[in-house]
PDB file with one MODEL, atoms N, CA, C and O in Angstrom:
MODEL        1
ATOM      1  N   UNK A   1       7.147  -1.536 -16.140  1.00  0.00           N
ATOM      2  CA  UNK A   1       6.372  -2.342 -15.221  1.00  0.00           C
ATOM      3  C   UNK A   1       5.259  -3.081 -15.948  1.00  0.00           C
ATOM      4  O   UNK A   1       4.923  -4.230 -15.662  1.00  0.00           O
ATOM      5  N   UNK A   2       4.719  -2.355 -16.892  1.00  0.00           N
ATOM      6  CA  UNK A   2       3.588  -3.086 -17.824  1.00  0.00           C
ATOM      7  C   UNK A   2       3.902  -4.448 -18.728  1.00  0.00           C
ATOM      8  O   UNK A   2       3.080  -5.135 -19.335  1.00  0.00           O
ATOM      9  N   UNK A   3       5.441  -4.640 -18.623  1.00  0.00           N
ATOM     10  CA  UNK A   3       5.138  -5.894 -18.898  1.00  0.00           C
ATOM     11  C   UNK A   3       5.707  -6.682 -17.983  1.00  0.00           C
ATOM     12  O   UNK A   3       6.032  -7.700 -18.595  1.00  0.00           O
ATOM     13  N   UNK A   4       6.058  -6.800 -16.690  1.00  0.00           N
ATOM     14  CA  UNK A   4       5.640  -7.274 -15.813  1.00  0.00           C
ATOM     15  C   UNK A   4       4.446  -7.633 -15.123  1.00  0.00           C
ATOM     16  O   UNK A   4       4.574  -8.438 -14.200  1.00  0.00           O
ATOM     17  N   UNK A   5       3.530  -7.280 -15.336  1.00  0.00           N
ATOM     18  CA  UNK A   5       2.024  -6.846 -14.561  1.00  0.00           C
ATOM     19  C   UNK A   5       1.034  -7.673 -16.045  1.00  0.00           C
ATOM     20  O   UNK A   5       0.061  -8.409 -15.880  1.00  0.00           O
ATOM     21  N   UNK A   6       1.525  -7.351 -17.159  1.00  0.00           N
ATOM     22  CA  UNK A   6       0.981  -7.603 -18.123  1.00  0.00           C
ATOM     23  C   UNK A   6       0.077  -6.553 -18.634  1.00  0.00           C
ATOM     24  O   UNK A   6      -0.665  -6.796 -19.586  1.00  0.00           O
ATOM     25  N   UNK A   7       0.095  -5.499 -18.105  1.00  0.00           N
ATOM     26  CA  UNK A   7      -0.315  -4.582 -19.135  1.00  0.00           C
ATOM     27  C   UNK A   7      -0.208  -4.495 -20.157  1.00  0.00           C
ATOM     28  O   UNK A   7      -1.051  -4.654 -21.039  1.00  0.00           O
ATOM     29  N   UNK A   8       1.077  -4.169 -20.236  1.00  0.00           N
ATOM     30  CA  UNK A   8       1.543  -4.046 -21.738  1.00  0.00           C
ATOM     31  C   UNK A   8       0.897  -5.517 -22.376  1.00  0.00           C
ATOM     32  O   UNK A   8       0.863  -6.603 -21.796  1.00  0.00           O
ATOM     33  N   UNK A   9       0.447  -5.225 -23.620  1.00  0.00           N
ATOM     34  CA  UNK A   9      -0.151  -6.794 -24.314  1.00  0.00           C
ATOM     35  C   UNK A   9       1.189  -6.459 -25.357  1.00  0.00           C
ATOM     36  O   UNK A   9       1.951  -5.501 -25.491  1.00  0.00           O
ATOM     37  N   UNK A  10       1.043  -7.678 -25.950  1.00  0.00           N
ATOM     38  CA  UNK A  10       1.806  -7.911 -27.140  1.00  0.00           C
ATOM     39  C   UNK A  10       0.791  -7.584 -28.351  1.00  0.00           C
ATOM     40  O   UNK A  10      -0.323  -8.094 -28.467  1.00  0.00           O
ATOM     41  N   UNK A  11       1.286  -6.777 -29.109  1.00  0.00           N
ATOM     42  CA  UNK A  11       0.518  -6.440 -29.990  1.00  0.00           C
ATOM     43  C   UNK A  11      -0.066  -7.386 -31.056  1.00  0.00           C
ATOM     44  O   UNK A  11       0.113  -8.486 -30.534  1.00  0.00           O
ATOM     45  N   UNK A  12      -0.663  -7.602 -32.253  1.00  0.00           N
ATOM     46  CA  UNK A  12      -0.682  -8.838 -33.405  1.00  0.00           C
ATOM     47  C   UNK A  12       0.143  -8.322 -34.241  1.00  0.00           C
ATOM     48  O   UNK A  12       0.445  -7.130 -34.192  1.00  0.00           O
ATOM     49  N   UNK A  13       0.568  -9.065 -35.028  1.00  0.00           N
ATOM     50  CA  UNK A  13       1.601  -9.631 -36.108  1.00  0.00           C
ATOM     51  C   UNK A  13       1.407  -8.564 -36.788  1.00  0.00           C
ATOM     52  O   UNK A  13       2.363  -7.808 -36.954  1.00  0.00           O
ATOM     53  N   UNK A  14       0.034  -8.225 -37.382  1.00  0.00           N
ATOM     54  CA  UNK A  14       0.234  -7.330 -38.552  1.00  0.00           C
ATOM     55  C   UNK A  14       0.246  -5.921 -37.671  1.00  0.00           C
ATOM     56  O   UNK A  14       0.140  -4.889 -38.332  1.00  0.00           O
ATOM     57  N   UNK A  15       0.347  -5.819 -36.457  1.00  0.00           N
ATOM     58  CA  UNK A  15       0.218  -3.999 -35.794  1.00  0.00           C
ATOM     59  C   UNK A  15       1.799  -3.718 -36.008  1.00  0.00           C
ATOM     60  O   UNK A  15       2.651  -4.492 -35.573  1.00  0.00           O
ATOM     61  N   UNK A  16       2.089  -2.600 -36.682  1.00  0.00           N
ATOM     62  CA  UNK A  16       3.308  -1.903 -37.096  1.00  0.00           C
ATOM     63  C   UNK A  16       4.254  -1.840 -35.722  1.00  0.00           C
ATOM     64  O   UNK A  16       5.447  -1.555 -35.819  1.00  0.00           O
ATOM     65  N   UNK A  17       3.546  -2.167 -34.263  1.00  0.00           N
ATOM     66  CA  UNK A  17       4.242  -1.321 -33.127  1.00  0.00           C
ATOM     67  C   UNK A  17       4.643  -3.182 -32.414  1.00  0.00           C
ATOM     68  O   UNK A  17       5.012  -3.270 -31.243  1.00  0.00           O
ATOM     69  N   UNK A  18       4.535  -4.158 -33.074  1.00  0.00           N
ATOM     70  CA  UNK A  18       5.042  -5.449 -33.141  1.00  0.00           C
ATOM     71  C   UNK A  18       5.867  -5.746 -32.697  1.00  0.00           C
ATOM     72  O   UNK A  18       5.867  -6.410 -31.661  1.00  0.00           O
ATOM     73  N   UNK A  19       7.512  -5.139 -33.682  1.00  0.00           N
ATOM     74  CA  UNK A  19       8.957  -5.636 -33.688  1.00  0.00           C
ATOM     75  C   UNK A  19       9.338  -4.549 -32.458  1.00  0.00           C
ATOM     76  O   UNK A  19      10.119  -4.965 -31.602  1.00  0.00           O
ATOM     77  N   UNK A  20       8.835  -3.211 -32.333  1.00  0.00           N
ATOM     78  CA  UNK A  20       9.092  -2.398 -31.051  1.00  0.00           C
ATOM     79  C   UNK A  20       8.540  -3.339 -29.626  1.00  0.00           C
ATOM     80  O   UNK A  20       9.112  -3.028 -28.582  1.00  0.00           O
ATOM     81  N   UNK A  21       7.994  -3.914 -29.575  1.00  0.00           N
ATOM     82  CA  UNK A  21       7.187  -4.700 -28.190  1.00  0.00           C
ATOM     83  C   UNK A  21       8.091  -5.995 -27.757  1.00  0.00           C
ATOM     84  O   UNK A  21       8.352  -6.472 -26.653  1.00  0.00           O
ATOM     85  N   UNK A  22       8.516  -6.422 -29.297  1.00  0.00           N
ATOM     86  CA  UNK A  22       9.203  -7.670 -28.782  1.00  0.00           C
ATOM     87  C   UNK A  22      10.669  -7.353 -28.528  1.00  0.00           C
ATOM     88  O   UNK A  22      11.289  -8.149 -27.823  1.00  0.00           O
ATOM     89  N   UNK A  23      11.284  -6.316 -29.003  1.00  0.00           N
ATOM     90  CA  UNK A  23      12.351  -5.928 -28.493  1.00  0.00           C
ATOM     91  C   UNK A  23      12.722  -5.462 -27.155  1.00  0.00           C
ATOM     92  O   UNK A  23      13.788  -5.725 -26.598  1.00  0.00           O
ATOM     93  N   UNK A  24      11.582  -4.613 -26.583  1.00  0.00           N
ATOM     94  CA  UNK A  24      11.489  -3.996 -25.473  1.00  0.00           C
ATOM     95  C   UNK A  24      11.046  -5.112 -24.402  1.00  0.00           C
ATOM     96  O   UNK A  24      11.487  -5.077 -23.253  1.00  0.00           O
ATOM     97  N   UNK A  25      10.281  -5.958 -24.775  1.00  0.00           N
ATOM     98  CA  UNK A  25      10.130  -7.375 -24.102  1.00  0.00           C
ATOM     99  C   UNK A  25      11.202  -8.282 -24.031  1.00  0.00           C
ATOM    100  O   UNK A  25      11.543  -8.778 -22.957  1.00  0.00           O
ATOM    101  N   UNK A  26      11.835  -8.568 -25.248  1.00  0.00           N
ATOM    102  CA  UNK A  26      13.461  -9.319 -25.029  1.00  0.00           C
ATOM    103  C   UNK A  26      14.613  -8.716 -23.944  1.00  0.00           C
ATOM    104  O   UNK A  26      15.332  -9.457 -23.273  1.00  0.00           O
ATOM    105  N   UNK A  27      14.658  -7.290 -23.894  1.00  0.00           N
ATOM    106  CA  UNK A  27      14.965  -6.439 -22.608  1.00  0.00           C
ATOM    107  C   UNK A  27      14.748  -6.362 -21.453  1.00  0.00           C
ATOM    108  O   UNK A  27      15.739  -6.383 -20.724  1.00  0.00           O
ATOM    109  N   UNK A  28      13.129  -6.220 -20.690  1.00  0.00           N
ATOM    110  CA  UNK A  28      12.961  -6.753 -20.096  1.00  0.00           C
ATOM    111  C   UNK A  28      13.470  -8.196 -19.063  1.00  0.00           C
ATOM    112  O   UNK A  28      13.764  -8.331 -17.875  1.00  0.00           O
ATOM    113  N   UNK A  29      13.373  -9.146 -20.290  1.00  0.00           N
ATOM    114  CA  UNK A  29      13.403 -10.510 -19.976  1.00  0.00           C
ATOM    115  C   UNK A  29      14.949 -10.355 -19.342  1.00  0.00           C
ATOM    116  O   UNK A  29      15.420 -10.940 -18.367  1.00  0.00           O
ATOM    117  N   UNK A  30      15.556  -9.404 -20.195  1.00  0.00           N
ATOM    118  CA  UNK A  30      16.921 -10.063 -20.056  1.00  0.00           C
ATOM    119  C   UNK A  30      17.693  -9.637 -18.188  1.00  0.00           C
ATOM    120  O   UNK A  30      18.486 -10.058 -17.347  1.00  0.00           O
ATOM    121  N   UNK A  31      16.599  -8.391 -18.512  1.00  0.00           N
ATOM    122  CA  UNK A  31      17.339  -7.389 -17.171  1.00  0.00           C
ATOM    123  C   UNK A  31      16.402  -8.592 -15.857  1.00  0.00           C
ATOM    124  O   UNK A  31      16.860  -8.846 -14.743  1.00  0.00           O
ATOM    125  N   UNK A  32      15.441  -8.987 -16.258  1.00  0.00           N
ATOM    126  CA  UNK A  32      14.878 -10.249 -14.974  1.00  0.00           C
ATOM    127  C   UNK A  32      15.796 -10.799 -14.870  1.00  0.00           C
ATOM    128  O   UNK A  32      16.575 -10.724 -13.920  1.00  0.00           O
ATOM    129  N   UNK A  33      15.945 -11.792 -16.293  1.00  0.00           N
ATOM    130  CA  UNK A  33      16.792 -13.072 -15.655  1.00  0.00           C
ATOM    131  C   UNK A  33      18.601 -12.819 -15.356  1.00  0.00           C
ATOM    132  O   UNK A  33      19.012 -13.723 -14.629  1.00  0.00           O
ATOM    133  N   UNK A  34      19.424 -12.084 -15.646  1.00  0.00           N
ATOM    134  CA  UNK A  34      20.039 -11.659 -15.043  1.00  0.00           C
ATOM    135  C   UNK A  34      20.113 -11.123 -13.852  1.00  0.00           C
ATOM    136  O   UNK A  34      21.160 -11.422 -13.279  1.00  0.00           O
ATOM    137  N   UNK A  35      19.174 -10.222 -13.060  1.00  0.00           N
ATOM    138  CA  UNK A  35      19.253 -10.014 -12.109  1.00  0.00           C
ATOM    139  C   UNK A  35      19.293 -10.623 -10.937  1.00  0.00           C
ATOM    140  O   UNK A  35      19.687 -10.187  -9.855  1.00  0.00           O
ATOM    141  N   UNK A  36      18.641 -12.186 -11.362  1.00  0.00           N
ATOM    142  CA  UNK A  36      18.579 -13.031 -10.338  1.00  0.00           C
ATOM    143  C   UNK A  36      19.285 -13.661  -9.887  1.00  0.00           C
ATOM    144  O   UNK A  36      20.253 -13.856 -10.623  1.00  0.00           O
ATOM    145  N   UNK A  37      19.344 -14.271  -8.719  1.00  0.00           N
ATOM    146  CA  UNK A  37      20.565 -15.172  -8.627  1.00  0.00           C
ATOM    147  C   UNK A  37      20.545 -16.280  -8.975  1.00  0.00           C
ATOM    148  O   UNK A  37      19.426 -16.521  -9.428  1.00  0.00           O
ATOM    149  N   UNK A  38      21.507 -17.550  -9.043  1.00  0.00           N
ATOM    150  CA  UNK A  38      21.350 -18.571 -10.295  1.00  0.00           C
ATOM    151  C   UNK A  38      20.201 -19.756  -9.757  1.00  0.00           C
ATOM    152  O   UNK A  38      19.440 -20.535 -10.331  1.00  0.00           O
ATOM    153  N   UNK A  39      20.443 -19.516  -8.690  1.00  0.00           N
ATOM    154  CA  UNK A  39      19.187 -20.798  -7.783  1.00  0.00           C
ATOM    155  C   UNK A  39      17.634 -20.258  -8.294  1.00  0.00           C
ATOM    156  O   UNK A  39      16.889 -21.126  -8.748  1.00  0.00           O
ATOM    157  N   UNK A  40      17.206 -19.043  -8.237  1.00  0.00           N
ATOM    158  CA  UNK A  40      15.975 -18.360  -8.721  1.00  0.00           C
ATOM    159  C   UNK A  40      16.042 -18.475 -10.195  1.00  0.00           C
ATOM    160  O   UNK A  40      14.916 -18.532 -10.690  1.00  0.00           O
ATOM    161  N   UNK A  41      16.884 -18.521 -10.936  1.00  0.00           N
ATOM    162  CA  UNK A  41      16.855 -17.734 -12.138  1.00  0.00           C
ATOM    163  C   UNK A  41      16.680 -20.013 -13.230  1.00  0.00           C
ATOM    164  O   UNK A  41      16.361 -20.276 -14.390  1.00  0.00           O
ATOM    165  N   UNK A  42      17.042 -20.883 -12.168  1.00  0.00           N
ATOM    166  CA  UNK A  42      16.478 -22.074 -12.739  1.00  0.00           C
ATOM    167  C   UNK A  42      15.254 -22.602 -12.619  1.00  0.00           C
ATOM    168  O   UNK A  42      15.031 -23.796 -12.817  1.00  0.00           O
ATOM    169  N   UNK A  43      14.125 -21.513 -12.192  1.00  0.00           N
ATOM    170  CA  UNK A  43      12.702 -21.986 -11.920  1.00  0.00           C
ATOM    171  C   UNK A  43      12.651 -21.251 -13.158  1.00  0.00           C
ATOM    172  O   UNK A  43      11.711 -21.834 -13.699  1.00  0.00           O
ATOM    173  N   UNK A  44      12.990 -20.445 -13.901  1.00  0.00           N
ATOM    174  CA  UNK A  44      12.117 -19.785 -14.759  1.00  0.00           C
ATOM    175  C   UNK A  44      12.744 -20.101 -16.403  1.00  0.00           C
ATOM    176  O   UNK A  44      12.442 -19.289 -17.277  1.00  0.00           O
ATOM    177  N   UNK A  45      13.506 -21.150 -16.717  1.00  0.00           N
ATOM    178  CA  UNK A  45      13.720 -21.044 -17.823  1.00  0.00           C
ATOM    179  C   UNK A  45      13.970 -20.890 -19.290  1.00  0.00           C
ATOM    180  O   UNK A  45      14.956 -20.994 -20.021  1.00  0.00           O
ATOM    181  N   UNK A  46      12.402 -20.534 -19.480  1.00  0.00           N
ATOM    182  CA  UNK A  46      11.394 -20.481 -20.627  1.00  0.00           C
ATOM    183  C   UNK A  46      10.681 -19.423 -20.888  1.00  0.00           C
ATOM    184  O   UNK A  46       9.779 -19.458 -21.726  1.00  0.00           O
ATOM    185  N   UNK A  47      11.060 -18.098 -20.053  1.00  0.00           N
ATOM    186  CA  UNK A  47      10.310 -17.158 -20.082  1.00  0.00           C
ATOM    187  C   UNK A  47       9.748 -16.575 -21.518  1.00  0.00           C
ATOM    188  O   UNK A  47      10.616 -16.550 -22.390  1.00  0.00           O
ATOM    189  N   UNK A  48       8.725 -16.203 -21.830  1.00  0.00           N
ATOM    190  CA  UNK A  48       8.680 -15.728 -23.286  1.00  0.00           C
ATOM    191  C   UNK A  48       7.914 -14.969 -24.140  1.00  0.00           C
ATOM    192  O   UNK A  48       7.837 -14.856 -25.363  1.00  0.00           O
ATOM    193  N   UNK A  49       7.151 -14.286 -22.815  1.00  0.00           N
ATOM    194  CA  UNK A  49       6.073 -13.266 -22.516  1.00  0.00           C
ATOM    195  C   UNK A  49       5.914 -12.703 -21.549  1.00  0.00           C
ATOM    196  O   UNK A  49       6.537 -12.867 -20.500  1.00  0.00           O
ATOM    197  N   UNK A  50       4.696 -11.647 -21.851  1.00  0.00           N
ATOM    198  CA  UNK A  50       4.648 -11.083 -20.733  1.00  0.00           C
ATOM    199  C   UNK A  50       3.500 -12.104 -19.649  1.00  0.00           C
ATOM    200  O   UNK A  50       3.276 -11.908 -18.454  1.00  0.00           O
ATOM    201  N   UNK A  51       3.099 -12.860 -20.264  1.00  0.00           N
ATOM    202  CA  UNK A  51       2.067 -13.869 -19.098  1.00  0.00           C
ATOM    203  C   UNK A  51       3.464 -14.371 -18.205  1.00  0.00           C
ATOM    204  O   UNK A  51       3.464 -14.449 -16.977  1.00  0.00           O
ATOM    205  N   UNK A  52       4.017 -14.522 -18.612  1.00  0.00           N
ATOM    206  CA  UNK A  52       5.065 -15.479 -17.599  1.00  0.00           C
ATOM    207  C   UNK A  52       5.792 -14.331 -16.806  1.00  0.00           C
ATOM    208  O   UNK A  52       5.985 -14.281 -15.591  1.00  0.00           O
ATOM    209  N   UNK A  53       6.118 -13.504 -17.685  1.00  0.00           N
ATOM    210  CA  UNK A  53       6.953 -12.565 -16.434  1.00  0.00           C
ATOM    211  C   UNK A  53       6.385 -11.998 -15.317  1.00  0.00           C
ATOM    212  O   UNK A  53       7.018 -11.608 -14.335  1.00  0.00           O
ATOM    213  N   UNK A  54       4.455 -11.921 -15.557  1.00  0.00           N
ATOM    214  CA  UNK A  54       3.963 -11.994 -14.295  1.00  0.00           C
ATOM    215  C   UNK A  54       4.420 -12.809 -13.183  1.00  0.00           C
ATOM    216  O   UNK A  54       4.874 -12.304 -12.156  1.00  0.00           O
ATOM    217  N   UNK A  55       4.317 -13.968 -13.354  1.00  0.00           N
ATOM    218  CA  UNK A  55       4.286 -14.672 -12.661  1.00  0.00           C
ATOM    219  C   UNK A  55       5.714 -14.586 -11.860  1.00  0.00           C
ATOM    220  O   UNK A  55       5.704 -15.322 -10.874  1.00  0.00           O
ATOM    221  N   UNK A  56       6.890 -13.895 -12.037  1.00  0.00           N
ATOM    222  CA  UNK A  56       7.693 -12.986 -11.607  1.00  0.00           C
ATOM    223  C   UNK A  56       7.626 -12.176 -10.829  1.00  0.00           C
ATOM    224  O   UNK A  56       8.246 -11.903  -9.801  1.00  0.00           O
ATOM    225  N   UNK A  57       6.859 -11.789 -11.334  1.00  0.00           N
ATOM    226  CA  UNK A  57       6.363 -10.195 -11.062  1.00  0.00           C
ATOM    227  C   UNK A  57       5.637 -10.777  -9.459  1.00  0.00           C
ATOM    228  O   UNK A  57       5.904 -10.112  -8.458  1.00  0.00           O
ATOM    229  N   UNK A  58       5.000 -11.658  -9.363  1.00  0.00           N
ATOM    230  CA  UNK A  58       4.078 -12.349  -8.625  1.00  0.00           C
ATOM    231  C   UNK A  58       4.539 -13.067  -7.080  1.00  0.00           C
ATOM    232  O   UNK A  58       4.183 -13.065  -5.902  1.00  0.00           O
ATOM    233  N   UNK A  59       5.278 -13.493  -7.719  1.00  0.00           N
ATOM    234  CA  UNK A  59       6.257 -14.699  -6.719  1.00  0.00           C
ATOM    235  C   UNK A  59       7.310 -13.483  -6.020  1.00  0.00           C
ATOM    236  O   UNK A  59       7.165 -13.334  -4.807  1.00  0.00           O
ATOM    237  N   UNK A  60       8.097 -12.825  -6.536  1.00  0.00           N
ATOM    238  CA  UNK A  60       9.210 -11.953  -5.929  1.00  0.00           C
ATOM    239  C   UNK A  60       8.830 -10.817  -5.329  1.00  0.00           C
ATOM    240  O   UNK A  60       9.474 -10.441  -4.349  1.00  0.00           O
ATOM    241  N   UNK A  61       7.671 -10.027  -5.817  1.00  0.00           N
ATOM    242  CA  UNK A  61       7.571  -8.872  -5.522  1.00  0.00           C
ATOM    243  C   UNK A  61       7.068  -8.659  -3.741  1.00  0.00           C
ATOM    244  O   UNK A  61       6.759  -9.495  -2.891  1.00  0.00           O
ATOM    245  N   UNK A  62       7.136  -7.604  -3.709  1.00  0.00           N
ATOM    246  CA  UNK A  62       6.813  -7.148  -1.803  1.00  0.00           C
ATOM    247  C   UNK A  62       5.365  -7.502  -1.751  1.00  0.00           C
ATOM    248  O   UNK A  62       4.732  -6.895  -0.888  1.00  0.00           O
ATOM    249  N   UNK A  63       4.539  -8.556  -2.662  1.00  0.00           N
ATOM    250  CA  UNK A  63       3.145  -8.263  -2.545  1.00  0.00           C
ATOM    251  C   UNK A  63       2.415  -9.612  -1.103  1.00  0.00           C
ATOM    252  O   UNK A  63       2.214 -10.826  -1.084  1.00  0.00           O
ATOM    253  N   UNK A  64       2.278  -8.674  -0.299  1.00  0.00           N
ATOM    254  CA  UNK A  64       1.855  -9.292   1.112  1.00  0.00           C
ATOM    255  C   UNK A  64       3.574 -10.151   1.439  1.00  0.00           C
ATOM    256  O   UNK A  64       4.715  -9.736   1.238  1.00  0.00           O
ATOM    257  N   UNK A  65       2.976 -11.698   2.109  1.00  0.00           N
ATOM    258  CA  UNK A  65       4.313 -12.365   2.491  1.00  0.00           C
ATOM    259  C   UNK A  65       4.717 -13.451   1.232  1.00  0.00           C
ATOM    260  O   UNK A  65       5.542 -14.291   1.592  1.00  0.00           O
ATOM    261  N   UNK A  66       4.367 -13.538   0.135  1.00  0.00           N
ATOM    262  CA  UNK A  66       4.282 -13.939  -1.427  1.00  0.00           C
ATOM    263  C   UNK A  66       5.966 -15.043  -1.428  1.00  0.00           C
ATOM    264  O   UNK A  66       6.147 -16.258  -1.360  1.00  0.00           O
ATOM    265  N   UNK A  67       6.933 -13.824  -1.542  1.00  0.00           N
ATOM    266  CA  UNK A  67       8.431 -14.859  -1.601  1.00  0.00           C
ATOM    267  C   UNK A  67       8.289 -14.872  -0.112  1.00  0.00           C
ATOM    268  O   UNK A  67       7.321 -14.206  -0.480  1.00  0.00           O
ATOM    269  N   UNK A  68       8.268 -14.933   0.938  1.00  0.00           N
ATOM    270  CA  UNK A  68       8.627 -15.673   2.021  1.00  0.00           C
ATOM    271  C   UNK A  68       8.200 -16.341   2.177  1.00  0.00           C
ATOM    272  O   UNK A  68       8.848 -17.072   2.926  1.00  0.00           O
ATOM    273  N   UNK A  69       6.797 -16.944   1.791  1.00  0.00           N
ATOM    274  CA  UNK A  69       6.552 -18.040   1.861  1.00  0.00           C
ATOM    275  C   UNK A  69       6.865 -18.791   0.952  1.00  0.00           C
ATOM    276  O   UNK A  69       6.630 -19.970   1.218  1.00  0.00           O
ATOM    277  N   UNK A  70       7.331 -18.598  -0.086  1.00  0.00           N
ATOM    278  CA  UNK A  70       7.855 -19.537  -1.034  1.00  0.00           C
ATOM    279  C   UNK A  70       8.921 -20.159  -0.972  1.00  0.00           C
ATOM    280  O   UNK A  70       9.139 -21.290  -1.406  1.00  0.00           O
ATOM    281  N   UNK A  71      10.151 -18.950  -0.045  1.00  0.00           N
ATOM    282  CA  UNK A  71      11.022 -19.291   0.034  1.00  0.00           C
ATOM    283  C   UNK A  71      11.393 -20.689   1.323  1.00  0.00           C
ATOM    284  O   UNK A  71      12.246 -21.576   1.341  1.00  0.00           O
ATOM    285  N   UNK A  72      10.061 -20.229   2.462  1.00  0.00           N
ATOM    286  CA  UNK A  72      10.059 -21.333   2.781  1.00  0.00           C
ATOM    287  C   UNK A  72       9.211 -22.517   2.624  1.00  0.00           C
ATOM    288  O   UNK A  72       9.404 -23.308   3.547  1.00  0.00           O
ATOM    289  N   UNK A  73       8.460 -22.856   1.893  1.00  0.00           N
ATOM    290  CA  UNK A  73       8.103 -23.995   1.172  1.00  0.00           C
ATOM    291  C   UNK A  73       9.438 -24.871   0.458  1.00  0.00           C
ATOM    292  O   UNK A  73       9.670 -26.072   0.598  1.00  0.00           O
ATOM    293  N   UNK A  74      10.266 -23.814  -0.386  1.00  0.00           N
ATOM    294  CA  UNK A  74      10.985 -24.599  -0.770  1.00  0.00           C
ATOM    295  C   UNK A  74      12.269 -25.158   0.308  1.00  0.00           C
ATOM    296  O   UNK A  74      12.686 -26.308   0.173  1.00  0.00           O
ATOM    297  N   UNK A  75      12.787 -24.326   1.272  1.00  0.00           N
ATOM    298  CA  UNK A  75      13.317 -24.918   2.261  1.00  0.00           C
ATOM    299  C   UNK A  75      12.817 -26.200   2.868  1.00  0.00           C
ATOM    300  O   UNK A  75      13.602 -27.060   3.269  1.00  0.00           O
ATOM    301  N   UNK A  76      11.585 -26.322   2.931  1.00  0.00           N
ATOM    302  CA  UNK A  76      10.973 -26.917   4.017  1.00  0.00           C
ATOM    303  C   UNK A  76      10.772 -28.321   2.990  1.00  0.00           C
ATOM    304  O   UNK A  76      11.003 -29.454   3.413  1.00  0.00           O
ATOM    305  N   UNK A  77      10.367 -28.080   1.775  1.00  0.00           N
ATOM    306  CA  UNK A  77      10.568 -28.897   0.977  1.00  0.00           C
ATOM    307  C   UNK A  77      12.143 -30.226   0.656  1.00  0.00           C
ATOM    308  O   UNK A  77      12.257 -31.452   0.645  1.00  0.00           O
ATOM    309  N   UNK A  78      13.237 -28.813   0.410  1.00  0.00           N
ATOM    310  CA  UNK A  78      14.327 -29.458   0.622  1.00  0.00           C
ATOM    311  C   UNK A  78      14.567 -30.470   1.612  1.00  0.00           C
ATOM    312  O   UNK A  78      14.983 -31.563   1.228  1.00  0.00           O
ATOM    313  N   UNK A  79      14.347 -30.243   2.935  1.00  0.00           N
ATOM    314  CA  UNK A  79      14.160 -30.793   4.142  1.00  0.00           C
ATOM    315  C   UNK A  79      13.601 -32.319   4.268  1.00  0.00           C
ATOM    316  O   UNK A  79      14.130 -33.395   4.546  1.00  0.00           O
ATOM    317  N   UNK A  80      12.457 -31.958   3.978  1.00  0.00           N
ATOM    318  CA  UNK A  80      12.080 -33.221   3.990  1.00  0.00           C
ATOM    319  C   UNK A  80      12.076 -33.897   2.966  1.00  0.00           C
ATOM    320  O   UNK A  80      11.841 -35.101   3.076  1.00  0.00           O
ATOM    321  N   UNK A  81      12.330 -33.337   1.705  1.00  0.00           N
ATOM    322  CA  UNK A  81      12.792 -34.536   0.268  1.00  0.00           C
ATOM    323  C   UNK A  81      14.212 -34.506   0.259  1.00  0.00           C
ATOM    324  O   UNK A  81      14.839 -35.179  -0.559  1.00  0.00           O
TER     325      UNK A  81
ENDMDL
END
């Protein structure tokens, strides 16, 4: 969850626990963007941290009415564009 949330930081270059963070972060990423379905999974193309996978973390999660309203913005959007 911490690197969703962004807890987890990415460590610096020279911290030994580096190539472990970005692996476990490339994992992450992968189990997101797979999981999604393909209409969701083309807003996020570039993911490449943990700042961005917040924003995941942000938009989808049960937090208040967050994706329902997004989901209808973008309906409502469709609609009228």
């Amino acid at each position: 969850m911490g690197y969703l949330t962004g807890q987890t930081k990415r460590p610096k270059d020279e911290e030994p626990d580096r190539a472990t963070w970005e692996l476990d972060n490339s994992i992450v990423m992968a189990w997101l963007i797979n999981s999604m379905e393909p209409q969701l999974r083309q807003n996020f193309p570039f993911l490449n941290n943990e700042g961005h996978l917040g924003c995941c973390y942000v938009t989808y999660s049960d937090l208040g009415n967050c994706s329902q309203v997004f989901e209808l913005k973008t309906k409502l959007g469709e609609t009228i564009g």
